[in-house]
C-alpha positions as a Markdown table, in Angstrom:
| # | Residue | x | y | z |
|---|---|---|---|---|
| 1 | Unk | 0.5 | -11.8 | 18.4 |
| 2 | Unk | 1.5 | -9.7 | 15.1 |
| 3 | Unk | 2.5 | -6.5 | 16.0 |
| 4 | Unk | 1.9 | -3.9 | 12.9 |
| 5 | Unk | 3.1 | -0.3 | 12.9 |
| 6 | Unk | 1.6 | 2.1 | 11.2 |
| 7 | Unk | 0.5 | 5.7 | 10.4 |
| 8 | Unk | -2.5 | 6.3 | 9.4 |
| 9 | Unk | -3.3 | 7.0 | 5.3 |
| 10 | Unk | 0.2 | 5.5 | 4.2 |
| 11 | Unk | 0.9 | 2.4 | 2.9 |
| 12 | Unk | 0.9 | 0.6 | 6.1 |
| 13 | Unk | -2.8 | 0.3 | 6.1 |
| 14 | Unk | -2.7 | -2.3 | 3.3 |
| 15 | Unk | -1.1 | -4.7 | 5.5 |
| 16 | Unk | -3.7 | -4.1 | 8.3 |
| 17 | Unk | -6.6 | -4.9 | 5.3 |
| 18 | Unk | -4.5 | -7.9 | 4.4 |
| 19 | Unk | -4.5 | -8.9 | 8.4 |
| 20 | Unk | -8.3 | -8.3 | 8.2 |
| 21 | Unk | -8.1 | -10.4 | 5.3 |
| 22 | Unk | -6.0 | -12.7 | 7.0 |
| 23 | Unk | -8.4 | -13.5 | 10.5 |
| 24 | Unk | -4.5 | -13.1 | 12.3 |
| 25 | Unk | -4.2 | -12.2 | 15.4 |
| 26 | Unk | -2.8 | -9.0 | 15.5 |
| 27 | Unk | -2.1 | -5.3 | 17.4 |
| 28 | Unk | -1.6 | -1.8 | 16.3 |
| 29 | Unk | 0.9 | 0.5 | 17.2 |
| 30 | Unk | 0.8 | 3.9 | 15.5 |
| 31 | Unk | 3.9 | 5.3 | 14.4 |
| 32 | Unk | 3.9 | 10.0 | 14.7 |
| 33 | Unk | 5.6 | 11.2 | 11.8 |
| 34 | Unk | 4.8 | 14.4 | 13.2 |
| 35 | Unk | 7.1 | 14.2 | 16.1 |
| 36 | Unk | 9.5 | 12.2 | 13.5 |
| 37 | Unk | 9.0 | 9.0 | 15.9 |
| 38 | Unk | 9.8 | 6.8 | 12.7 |
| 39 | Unk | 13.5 | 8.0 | 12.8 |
| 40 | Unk | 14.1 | 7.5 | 16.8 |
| 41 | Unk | 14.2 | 4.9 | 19.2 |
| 42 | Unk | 12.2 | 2.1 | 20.4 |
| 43 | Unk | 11.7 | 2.1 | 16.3 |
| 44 | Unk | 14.3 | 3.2 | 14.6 |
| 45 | Unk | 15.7 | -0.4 | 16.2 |
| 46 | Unk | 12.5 | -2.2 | 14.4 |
| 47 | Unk | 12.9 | -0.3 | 11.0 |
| 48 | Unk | 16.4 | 1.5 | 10.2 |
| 49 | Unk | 14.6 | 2.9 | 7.0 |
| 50 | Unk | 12.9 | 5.0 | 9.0 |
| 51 | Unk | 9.6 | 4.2 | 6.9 |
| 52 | Unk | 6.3 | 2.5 | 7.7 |
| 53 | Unk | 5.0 | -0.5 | 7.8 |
| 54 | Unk | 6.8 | -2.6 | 10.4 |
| 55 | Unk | 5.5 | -6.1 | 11.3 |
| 56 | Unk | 7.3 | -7.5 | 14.9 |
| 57 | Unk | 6.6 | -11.2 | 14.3 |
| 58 | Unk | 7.7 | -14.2 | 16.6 |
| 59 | Unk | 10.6 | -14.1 | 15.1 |
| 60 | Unk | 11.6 | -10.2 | 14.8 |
| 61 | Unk | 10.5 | -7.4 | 12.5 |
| 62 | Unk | 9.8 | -7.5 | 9.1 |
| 63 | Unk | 9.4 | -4.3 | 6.7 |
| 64 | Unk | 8.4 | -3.9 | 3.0 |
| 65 | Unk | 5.0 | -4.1 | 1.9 |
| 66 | Unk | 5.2 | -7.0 | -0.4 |
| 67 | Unk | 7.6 | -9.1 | 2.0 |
| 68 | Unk | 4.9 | -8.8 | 4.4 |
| 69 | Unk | 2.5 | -9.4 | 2.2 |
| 70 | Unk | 3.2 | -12.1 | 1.3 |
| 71 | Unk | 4.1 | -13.3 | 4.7 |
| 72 | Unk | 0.5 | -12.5 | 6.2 |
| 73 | Unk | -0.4 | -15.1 | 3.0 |
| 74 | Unk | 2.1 | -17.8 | 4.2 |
| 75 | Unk | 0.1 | -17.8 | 8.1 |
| 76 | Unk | -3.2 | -18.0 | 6.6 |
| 77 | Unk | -2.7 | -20.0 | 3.2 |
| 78 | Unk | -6.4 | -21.0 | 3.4 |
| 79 | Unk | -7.8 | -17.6 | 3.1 |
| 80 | Unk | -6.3 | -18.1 | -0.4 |
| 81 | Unk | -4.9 | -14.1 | -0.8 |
| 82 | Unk | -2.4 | -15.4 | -3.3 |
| 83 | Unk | -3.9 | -17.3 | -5.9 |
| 84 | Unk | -2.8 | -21.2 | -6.5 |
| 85 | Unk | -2.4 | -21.2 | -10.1 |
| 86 | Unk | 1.3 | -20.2 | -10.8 |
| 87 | Unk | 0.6 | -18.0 | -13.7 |
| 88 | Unk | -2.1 | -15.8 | -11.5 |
| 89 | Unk | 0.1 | -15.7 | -8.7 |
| 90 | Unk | 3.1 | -13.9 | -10.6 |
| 91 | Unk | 0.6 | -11.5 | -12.5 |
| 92 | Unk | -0.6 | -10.6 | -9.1 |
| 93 | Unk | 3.4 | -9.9 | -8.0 |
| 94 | Unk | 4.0 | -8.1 | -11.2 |
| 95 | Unk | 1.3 | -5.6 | -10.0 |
| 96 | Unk | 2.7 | -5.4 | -6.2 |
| 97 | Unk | 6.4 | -5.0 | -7.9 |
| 98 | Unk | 5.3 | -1.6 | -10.4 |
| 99 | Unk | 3.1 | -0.3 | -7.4 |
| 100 | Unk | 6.2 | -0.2 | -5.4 |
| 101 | Unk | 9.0 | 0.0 | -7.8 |
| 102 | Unk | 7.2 | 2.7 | -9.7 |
| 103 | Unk | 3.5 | 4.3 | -8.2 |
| 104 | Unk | 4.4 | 4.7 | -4.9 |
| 105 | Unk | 7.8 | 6.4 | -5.7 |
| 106 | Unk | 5.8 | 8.4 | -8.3 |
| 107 | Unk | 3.6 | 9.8 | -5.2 |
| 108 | Unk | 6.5 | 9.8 | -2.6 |
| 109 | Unk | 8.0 | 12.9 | -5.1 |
| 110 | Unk | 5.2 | 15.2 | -3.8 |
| 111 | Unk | 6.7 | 15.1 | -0.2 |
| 112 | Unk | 9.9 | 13.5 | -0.1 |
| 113 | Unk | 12.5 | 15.2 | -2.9 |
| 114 | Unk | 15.0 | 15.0 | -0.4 |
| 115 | Unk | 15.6 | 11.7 | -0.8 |
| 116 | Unk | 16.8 | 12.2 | -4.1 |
| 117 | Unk | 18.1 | 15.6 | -4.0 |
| 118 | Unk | 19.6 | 18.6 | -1.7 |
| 119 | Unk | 18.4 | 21.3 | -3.5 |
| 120 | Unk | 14.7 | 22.7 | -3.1 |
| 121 | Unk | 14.5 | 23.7 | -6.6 |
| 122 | Unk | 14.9 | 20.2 | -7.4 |
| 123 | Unk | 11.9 | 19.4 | -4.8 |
| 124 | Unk | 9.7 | 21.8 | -6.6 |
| 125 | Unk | 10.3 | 20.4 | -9.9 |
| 126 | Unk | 9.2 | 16.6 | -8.6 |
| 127 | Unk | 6.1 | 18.7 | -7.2 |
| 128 | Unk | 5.4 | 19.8 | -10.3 |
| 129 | Unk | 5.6 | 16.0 | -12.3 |
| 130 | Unk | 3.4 | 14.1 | -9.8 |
| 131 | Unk | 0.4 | 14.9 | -11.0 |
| 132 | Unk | 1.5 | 13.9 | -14.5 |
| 133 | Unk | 3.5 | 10.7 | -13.5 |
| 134 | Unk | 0.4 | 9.3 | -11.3 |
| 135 | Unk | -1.8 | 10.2 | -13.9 |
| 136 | Unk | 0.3 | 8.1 | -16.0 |
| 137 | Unk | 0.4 | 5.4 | -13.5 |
| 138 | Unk | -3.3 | 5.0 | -13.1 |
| 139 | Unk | -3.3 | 4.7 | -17.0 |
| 140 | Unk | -1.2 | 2.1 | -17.2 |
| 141 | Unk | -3.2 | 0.2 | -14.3 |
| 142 | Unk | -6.4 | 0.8 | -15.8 |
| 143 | Unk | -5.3 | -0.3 | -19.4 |
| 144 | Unk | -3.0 | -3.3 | -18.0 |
| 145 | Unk | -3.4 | -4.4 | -14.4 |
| 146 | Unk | -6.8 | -4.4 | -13.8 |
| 147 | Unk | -9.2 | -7.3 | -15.4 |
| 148 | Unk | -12.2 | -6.3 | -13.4 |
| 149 | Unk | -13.7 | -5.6 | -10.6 |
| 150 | Unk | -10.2 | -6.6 | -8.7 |
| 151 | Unk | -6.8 | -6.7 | -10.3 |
| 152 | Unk | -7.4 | -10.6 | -11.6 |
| 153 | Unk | -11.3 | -10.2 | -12.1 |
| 154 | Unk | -13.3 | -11.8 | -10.0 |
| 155 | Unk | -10.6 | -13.4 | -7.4 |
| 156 | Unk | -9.5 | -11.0 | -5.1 |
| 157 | Unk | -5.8 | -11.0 | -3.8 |
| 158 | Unk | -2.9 | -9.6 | -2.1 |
| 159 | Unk | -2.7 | -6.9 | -4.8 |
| 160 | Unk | -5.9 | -5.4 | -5.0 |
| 161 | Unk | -5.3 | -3.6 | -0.9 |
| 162 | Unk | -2.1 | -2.5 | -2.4 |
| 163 | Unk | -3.7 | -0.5 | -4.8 |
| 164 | Unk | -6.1 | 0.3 | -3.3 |
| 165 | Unk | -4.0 | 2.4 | -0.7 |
| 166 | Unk | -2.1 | 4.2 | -3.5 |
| 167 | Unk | -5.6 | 5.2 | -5.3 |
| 168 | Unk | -7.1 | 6.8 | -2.0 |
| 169 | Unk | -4.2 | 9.2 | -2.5 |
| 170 | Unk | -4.7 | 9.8 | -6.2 |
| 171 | Unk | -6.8 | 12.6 | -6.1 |
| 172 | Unk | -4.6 | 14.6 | -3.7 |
| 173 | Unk | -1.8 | 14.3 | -5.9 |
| 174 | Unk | -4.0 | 15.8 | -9.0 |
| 175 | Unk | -5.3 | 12.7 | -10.8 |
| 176 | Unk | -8.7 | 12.8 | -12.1 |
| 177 | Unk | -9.9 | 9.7 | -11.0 |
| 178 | Unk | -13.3 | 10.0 | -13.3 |
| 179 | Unk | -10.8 | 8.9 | -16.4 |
| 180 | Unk | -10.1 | 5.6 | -14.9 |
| 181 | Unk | -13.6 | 3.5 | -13.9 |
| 182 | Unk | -11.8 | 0.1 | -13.8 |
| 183 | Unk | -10.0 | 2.2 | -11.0 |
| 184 | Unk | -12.8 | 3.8 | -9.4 |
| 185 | Unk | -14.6 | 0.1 | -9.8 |
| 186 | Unk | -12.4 | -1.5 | -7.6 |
| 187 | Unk | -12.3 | 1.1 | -4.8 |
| 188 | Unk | -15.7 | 0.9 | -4.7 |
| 189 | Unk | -15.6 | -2.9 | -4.3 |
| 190 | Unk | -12.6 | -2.6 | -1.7 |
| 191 | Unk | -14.7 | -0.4 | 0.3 |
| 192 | Unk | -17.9 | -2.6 | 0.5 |
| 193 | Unk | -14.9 | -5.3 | 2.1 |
| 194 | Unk | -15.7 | -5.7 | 5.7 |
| 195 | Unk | -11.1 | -5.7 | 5.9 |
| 196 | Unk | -12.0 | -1.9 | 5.0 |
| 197 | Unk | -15.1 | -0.9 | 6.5 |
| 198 | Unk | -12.8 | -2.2 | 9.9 |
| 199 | Unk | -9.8 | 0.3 | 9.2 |
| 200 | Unk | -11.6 | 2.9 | 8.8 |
| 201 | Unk | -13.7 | 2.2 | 11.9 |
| 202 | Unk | -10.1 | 1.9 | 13.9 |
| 203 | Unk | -9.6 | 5.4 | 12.4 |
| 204 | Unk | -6.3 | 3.6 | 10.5 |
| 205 | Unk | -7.8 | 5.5 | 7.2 |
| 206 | Unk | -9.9 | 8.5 | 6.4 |
């Protein structure tokens, strides 16, 4: 059985949708960032990066959201998560690669400076941009990504939990989500998904 490690709100809970997705077999083992549990042992053996998620597959852990992605799609081809046609399939990518590449790290400045600097005057100062670079982020979705109501129209895919995940924490960082309906559009349809309505109920997301 799949093994995914998570905390709740983060990330992590788009591979749990994309298991829903998926009809895997699979467990839950929440990760405590408040007692810092993602930087000791048993996990920091499964994930060095200290970061969630973590799958533990037969054949040892796997990290990275898109990796595992796109792995969940490879046990269950027939759910058909990834589109077949080759063009679809790398528009889809090209969304996962700016949501992690760019959104997420865009987000991650609100709580994580120290990753790129010492200094707490530097922290502040990516405090201070997030609302403007996520803001700018959820433009560029709404204008490029999205075709409507899920990132390519009517076929859902891999993509469209991704975003999802990084949406739900919009607001928080001081986006104003009514500016973006393609956006709020497919939330809405993400959260009529039974995947969803199952995380939430596992109290994975709030």
């Amino acid at each position: 059985m799949l093994e995914l490690y998570f905390a709740p709100n983060t990330i992590s809970i788009a591979i749990a949708i994309a298991l829903e997705e998926s009809g895997l077999d699979y467990c839950t083992k929440p990760v405590n960032f408040a007692a810092s549990e993602q930087m000791s042992e048993p996990y920091a053996s499964l994930n060095p990066k200290g970061r969630v998620p973590t799958l533990v597959t037969e054949h040892g852990p796997l990290t990275e959201t898109g990796a595992i992605l796109d792995y969940i799609h490879s046990l269950a081809p027939q759910k058909g998560l990834v589109p077949s046609d080759v063009l679809a399939s790398a528009k889809m990518r090209e969304a996962m690669f700016y949501f992690a590449s760019t959104m997420h790290v865009n987000h991650a400045h609100k709580l994580r400076g120290s990753r790129w600097a010492d200094k707490e005057a530097s922290w502040e100062d990516m405090r201070a941009k997030v609302s403007q670079t996520m803001t700018a982020s959820c433009d560029y979705v709404e204008k490029n990504l999205i075709k409507g109501p899920f990132i390519l129209g009517e076929t859902f895919s891999l993509a469209d939990p991704y975003l999802y995940m990084i949406s739900t924490w919009a607001t928080g960082d001081g986006v104003d989500l009514s500016r973006f309906p393609k956006l709020l559009t497919l939330m809405a349809e993400m959260e009529k998904r039974p995947s969803v309505q199952a995380v939430k109920a596992a109290k994975m997301l709030f």
